[in-house]
N, C-alpha and C positions, 0 to 999 in steps of 0.2 A: 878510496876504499869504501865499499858498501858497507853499513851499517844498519843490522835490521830492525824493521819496525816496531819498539811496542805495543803492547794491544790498548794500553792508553793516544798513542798515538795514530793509530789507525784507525781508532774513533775517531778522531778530532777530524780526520782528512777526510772519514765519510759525509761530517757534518758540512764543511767544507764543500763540500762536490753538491750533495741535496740541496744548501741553502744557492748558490749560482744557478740549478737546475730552475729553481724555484723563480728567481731573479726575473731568469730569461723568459717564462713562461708569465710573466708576471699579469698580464690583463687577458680576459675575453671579449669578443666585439658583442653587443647587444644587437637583437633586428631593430628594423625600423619598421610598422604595419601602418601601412595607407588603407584607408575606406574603400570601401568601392562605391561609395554614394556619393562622393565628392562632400562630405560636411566635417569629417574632420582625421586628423594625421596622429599616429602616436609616435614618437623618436626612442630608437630607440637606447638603452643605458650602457652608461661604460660603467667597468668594475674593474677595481686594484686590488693585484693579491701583494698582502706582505711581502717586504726582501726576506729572502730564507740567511740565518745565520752566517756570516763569512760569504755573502756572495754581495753580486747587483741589486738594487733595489729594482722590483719589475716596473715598467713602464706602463701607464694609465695609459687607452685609448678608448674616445667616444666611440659607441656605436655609430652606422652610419644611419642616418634619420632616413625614415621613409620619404617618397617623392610626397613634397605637399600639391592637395588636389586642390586648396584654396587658400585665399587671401582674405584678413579681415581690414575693411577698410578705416578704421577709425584705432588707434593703441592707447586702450584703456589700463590707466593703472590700476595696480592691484595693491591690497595688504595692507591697506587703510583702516579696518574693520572686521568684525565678525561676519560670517555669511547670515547670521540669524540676529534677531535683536525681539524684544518682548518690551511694551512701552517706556520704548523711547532710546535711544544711542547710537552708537557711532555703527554702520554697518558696510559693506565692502558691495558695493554693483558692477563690479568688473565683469561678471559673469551673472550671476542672478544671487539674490537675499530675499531671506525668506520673515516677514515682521508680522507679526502679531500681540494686542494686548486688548486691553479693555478700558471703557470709556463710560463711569458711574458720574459723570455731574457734568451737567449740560454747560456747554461753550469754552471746555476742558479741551485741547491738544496734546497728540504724542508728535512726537519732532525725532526723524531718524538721520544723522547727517551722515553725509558722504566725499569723498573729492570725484570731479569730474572734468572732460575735460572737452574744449570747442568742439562741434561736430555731434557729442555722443547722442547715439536715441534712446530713449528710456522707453519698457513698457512696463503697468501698474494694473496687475491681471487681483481684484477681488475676488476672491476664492470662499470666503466664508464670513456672515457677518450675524449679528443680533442671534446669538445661540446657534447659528450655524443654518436659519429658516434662508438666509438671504431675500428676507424683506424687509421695505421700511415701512411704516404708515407715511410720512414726509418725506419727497427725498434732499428737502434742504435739512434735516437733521446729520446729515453727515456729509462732507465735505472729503476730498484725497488731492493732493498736489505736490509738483513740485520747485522749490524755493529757492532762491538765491541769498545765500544768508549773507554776504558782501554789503547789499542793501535792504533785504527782507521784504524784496518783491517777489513775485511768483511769476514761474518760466510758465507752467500752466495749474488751472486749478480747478478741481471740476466736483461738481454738487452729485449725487447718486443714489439711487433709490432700487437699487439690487448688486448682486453678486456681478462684473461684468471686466473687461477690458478698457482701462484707457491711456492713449497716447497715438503715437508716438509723440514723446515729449522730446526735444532738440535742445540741446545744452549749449548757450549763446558763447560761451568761454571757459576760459582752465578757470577753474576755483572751488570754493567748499560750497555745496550745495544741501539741501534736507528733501526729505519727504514728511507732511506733515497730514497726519489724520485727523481732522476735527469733528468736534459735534455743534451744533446750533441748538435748536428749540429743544430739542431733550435727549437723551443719551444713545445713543446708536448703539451700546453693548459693546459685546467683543467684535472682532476682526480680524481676516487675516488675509494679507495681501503679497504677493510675489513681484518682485521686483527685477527683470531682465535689462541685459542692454543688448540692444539686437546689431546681428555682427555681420550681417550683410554680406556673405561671403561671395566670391565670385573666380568661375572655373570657366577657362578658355576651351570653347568645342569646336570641331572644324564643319563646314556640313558637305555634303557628299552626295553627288547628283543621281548616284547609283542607289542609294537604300539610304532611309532615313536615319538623321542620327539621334541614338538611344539617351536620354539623361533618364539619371532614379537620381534619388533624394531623400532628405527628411527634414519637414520642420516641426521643434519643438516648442518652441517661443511664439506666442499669440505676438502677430503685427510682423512676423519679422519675414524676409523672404529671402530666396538665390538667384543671384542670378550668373546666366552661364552667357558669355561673350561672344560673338563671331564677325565676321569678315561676310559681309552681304553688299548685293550689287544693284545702281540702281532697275527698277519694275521686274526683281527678282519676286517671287510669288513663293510662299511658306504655309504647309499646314501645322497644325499644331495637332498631337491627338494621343489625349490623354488618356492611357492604359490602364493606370491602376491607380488606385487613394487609397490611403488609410486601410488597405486591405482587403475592400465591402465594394468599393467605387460605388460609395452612397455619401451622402452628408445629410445631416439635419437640414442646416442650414446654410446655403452655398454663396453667402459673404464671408463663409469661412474660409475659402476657398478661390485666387483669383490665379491668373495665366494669360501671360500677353507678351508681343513684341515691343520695347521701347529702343527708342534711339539714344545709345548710350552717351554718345555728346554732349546733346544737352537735358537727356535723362526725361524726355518726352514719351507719351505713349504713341505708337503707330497701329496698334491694336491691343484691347485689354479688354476681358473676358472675364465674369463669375459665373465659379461651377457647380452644378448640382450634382457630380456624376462624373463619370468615364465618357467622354464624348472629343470628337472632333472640332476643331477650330481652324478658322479661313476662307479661305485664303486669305494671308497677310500680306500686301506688296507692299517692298519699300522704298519707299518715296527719292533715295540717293546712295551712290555707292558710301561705305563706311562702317563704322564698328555698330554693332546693336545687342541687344542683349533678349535671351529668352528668360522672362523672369517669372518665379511662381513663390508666388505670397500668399501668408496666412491673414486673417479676420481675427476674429473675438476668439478664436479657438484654434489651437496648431491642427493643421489637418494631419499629422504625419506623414510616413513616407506616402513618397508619391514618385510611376514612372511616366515618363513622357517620346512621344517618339517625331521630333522636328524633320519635317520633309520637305523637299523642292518639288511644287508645283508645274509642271511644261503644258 
């Protein structure tokens, strides 16, 4: 026999039906946005809605990740440290740390540790030093390196006498390493130094006998460079011809700036090139069928974006 509903109960079966509506509906997919310059990938997020009352719990789903345009050759950990440190502590170089302090009494060190691990490259880009003039009178009154605290030797260690770039420094194994500032004969004042690990990334391009193939780019890390891979055959012939830099296709200085074929094997040059400018390069022939790389490297200074258009020679 039917029995009808009260209005207490007919709430209860609304709440019933909303909370399963809810259940079922429970996640949205996030995007996933790939670069178009081949340097870096963003994935994209899953998100959970609450179980609605009286129903299913909704199911979590990751968004699907964009297509990655590269790969970093070295897996540096992370979350070891602060991205920032002010003299002297623990700081994090998985990605880049930023350190600065000051240095009032001569033959005084600041000591920044970090974990690192076989493989990694370090660059140590001085950016501001003695009130921010970035001169010394001496350049042995300051000293930048860096250390293996395991035995409290130095991987490299280098004396300096202005604002500039140095490394690449090569990290002989996994362990706890520092960067250490010093002063010598008298106080080098403040300082402030950036800390990268260059992440070498590398995108696979086909080439294509009809129209040259297009790469863009950007680097922002002094020292560090791309390279893009291919399938080349032996006394095949390549131009190279460099379209745009940093926006101007000018540079100051064009050791900021290098572009060359190497033989990705044994990671040999077969031609390598500094730029001053937007210009052509080549022909490159290579010497044996196999894999090669077109690779475009920054100097003392990231040149930014940069396009390139690699072509077959007949």
């Amino acid at each position: 026999m039917f029995t009808p509903m009260t209005r207490l109960g007919r709430a209860a079966a609304g709440l019933l039906l909303l909370g399963g509506l809810l259940g079922a509906c429970g996640s949205s997919a996030g995007t996933g946005l790939a670069s178009s310059d081949g340097t870096t990938t963003t994935a994209g997020t899953a998100t959970t809605a609450a179980a609605g009352t009286g129903g299913s719990a909704g199911t979590a789903t990751g968004a699907a990740a964009g297509a990655a345009t590269t790969t970093a050759t070295t897996a540096v950990p992370a979350g070891n440290g602060p991205r920032s440190a002010t003299d002297g502590g623990p700081i994090d170089v998985s990605v880049s740390a930023q350190i600065q302090g000051t240095i009032q009494t001569a033959l005084d060190t600041h000591t920044y540790t970090f974990t690192g691990v076989k493989g990694q490259e370090l660059s140590l880009n001085v950016t501001g030093m003695n009130g921010g003039t970035c001169q010394l009178k001496d350049e042995w009154n300051f000293t930048i390196g860096v250390w293996d605290t395991t035995d409290d030797s130095p991987v490299n260690n280098w004396s300096h006498a202005g604002c500039r770039v140095f490394g690449p420094s090569e990290l002989p194994a996994d362990g706890s390493y520092a960067i250490r500032v010093e002063s010598k004969d008298a106080s080098p004042g403040s300082y402030k130094v950036t800390i990268s690990t260059l992440t070498r990334p590398v995108k696979p391009i086909t080439l294509a006998a009809a129209a040259p193939t297009q790469v863009t780019g950007a680097i922002t890390v002094p020292l560090d460079y791309d390279r893009y891979t291919f399938a080349g055959t032996k006394g095949q012939k390549l131009s190279v011809n460099v379209t745009a830099i940093n926006g101007t296709c000018a540079l100051k200085d064009e050791w900021k700036f290098n572009v060359g074929i190497w033989d990705a094997k044994d990671g040999s040059p077969v031609n390598n090139w500094s730029q001053a400018g937007c210009r052509v390069f080549g022909p490159s022939e290579l010497p044996a069928d196999g894999t090669y790389e077109l690779r475009v490297t920054s100097g003392d200074a990231a040149p930014g974006r940069y396009q390139i258009a690699l072509g077959i020679v007949r």
